[in-house]
Backbone as numpy.savetxt, mean C-alpha at the origin, in Angstrom:
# Nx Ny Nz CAx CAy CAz Cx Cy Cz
-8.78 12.09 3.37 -8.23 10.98 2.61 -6.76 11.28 2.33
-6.02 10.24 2.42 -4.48 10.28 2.14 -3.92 8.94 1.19
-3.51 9.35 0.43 -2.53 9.07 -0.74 -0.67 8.62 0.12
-0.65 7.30 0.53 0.47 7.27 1.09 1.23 6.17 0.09
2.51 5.83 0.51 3.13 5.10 -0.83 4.33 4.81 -0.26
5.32 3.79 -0.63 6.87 3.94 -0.54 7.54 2.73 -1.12
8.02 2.81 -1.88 9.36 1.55 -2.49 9.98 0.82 -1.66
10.95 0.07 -2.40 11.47 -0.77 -1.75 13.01 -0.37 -2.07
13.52 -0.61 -0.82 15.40 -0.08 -0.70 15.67 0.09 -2.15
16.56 0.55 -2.74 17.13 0.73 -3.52 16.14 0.40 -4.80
15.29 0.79 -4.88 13.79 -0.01 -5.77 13.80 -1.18 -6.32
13.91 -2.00 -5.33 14.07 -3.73 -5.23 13.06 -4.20 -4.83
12.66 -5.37 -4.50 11.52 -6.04 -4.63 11.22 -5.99 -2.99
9.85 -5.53 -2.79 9.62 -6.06 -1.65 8.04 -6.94 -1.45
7.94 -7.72 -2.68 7.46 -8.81 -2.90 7.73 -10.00 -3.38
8.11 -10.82 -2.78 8.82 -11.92 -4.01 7.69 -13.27 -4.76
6.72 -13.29 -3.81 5.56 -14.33 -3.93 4.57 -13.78 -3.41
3.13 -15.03 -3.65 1.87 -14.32 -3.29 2.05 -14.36 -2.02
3.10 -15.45 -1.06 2.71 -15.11 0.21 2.82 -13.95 0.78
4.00 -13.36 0.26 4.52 -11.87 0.84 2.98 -10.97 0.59
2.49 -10.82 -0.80 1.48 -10.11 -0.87 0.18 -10.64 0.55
0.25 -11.37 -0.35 -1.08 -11.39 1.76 -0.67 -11.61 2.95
0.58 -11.51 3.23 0.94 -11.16 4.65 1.06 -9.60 5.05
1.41 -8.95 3.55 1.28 -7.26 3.50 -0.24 -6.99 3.79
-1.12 -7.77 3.26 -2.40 -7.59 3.07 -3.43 -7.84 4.56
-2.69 -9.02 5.42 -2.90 -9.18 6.92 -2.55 -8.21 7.46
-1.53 -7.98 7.54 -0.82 -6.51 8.48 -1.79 -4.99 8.46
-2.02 -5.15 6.91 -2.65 -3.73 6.56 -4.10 -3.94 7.33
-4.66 -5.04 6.98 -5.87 -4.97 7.98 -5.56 -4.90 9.40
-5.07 -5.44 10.17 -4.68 -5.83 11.20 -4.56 -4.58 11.78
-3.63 -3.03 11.35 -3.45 -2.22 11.99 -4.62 -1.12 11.35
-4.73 -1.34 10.22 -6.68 -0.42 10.17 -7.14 -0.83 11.15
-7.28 -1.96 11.90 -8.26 -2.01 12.64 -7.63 -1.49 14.34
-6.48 -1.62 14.47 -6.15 -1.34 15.83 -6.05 0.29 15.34
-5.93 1.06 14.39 -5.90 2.72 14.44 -6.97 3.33 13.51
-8.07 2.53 13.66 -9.60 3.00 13.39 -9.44 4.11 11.97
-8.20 3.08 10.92 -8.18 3.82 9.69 -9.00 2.98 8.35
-9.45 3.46 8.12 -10.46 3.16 6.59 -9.25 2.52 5.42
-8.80 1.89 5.08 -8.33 1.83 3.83 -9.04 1.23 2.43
-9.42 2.32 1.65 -10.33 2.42 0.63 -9.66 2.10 -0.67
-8.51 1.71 -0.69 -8.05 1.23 -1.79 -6.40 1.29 -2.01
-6.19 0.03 -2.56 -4.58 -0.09 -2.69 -4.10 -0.71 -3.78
-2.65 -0.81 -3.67 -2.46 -1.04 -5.66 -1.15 -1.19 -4.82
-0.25 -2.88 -4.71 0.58 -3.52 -4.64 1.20 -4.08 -5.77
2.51 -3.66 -5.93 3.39 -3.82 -7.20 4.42 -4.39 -6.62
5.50 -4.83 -7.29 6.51 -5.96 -7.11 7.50 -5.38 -5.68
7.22 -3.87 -6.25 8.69 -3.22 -5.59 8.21 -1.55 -5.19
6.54 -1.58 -4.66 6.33 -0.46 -4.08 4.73 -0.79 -3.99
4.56 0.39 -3.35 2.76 0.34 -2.82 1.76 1.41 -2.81
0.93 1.77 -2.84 0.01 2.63 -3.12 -1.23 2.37 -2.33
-1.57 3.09 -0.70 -2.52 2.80 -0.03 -3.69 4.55 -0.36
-4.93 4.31 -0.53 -5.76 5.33 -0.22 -6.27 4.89 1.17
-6.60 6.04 2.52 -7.11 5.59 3.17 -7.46 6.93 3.97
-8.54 6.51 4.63 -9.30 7.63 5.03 -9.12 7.36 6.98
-8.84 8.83 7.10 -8.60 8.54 9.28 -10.11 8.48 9.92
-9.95 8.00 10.82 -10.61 8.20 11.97 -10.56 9.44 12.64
-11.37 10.07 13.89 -11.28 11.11 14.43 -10.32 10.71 15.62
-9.11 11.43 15.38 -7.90 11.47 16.85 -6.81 10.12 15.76
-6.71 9.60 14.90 -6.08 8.81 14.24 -4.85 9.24 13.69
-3.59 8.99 13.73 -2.71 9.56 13.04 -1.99 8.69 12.03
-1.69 8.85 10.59 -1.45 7.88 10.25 0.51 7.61 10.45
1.24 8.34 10.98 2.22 7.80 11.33 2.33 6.69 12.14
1.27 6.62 12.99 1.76 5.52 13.89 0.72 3.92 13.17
-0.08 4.29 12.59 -0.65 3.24 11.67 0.42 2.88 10.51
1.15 3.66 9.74 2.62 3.17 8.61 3.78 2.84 9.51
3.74 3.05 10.76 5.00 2.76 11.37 4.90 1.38 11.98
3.51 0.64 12.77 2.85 -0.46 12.49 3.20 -1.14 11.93
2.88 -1.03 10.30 2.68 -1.85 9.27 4.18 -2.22 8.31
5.17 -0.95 8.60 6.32 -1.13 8.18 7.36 -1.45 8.79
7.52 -1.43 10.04 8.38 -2.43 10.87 7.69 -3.75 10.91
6.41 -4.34 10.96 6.02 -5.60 11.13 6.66 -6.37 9.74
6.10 -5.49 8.28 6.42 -6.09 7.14 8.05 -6.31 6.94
8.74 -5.15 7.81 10.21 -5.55 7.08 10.96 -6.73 8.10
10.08 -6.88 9.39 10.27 -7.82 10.03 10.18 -9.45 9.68
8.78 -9.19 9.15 8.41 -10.66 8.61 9.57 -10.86 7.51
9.91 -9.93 6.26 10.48 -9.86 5.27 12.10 -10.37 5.78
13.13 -9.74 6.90 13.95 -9.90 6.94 14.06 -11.43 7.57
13.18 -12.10 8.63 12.89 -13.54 8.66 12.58 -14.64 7.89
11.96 -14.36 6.97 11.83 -15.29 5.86 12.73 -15.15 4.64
13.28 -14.04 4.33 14.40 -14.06 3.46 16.02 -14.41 4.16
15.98 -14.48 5.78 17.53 -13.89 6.28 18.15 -13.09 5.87
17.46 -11.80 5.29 17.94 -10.42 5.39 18.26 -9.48 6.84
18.67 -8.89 6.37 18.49 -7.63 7.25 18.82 -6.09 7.01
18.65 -5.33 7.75 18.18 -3.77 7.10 17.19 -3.50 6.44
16.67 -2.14 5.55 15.87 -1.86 5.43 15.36 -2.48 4.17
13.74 -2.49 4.58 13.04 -3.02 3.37 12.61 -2.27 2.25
12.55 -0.86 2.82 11.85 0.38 2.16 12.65 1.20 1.82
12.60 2.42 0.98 13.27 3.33 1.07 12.89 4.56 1.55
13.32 4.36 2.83 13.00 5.79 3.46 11.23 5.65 3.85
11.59 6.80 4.78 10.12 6.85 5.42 8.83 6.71 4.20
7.96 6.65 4.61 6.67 6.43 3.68 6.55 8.05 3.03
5.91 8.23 2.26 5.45 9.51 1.47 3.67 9.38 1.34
3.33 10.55 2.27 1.65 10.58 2.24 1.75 12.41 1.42
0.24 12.14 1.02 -0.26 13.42 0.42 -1.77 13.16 0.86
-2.00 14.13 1.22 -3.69 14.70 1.53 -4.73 14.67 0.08
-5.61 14.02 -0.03 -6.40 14.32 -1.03 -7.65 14.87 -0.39
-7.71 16.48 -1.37 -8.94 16.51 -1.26 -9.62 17.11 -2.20
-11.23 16.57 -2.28 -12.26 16.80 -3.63 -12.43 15.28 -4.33
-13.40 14.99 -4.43 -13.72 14.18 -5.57 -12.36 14.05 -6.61
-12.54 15.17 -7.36 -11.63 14.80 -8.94 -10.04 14.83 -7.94
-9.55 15.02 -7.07 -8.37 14.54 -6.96 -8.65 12.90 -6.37
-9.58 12.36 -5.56 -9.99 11.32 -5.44 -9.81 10.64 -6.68
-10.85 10.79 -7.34 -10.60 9.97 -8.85 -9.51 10.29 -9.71
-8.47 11.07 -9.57 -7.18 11.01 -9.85 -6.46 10.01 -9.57
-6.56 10.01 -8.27 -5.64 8.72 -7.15 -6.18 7.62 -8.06
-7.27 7.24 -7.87 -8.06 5.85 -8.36 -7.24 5.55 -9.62
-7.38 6.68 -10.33 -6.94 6.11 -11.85 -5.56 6.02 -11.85
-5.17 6.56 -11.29 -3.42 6.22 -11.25 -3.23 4.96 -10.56
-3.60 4.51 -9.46 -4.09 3.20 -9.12 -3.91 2.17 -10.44
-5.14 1.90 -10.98 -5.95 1.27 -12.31 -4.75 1.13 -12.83
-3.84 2.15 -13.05 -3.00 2.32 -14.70 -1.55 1.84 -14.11
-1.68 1.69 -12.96 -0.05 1.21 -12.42 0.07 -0.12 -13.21
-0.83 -0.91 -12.46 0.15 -2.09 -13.70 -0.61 -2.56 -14.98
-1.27 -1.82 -15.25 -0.75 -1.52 -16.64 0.08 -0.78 -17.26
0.55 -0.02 -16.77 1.77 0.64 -17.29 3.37 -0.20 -17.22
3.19 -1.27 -16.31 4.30 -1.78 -15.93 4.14 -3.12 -16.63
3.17 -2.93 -17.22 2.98 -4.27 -17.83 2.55 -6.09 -17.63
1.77 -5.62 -16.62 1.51 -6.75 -15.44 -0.42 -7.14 -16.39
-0.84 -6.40 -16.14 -1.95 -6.53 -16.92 -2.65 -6.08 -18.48
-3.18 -6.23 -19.28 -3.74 -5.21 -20.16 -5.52 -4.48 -19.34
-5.59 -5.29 -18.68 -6.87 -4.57 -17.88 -6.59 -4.68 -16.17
-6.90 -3.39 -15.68 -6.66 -3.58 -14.30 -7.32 -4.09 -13.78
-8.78 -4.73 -14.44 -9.58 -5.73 -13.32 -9.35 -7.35 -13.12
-8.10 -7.57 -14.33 -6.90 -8.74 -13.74 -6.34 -8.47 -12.77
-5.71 -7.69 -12.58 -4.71 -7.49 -11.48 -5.25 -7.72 -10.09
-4.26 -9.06 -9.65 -4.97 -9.71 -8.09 -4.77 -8.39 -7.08
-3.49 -7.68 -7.08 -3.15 -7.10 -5.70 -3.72 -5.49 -5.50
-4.84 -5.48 -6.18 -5.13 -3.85 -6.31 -6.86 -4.23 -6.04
-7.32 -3.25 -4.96 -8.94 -3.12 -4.94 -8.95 -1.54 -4.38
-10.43 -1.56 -4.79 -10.69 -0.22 -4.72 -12.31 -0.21 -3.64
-12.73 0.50 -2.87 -13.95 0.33 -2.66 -15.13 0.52 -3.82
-15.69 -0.15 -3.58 -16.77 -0.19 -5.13 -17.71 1.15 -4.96
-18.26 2.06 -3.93 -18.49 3.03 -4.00 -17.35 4.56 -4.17
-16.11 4.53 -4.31 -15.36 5.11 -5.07 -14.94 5.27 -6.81
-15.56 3.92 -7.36 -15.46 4.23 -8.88 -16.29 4.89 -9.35
């Protein structure tokens, strides 16, 4: 399991509406499924992201975030008439392993926006799921 993540340029928005969120949310399926990666839970905020996701055998997840982050800053720089980067800097993964670092991730998940002030309970929050056998 991996803990991957990354902002947006200069920590700016790389959501502006719900469409942006479910076109992030198409893509992410779209390339789980072409690089036979699990994604078990994510937590989408205005201006960064938080994927848990588990590999396949022979799966690498560079070329599954490299996928998903040229498509998104693609769509992003077309519908805004931007251009350059959407992110800052390459993605940032960490390896989880054990249960209690599992349920670490989760809860940091949960508490993102509430901490940012988007929800008082994280089971408002539209852009965050978790697999229901992980809580």
């Amino acid at each position: 399991m991996y803990h991957v993540y990354n902002r947006g340029n200069r920590k700016k928005r790389i959501f502006y509406n719900e469409a942006d969120y479910e076109v992030f949310l198409g893509l992410l399926q779209r390339y789980q499924w072409k690089f036979k990666i699990s994604v078990v839970g994510y937590c989408l905020m205005v201006n960064h992201y938080h994927l848990l996701i588990k590999l396949g055998e022979k799966t690498h997840v560079s070329k599954f975030m490299q996928g998903l982050g040229i498509s998104y800053t693609l769509y992003i720089n077309k519908r805004y008439r931007l251009v350059g980067h959407v992110f800052q800097g390459r993605y940032q993964v960490k390896e989880i392993i054990g249960n209690a670092s599992t349920r670490r991730i989760i809860e940091y998940f949960r508490n993102n926006p509430v901490k940012d002030g988007m929800v008082r309970d994280p089971i408002h929050y539209r852009w965050m799921q978790i697999q229901s056998d992980m809580i």
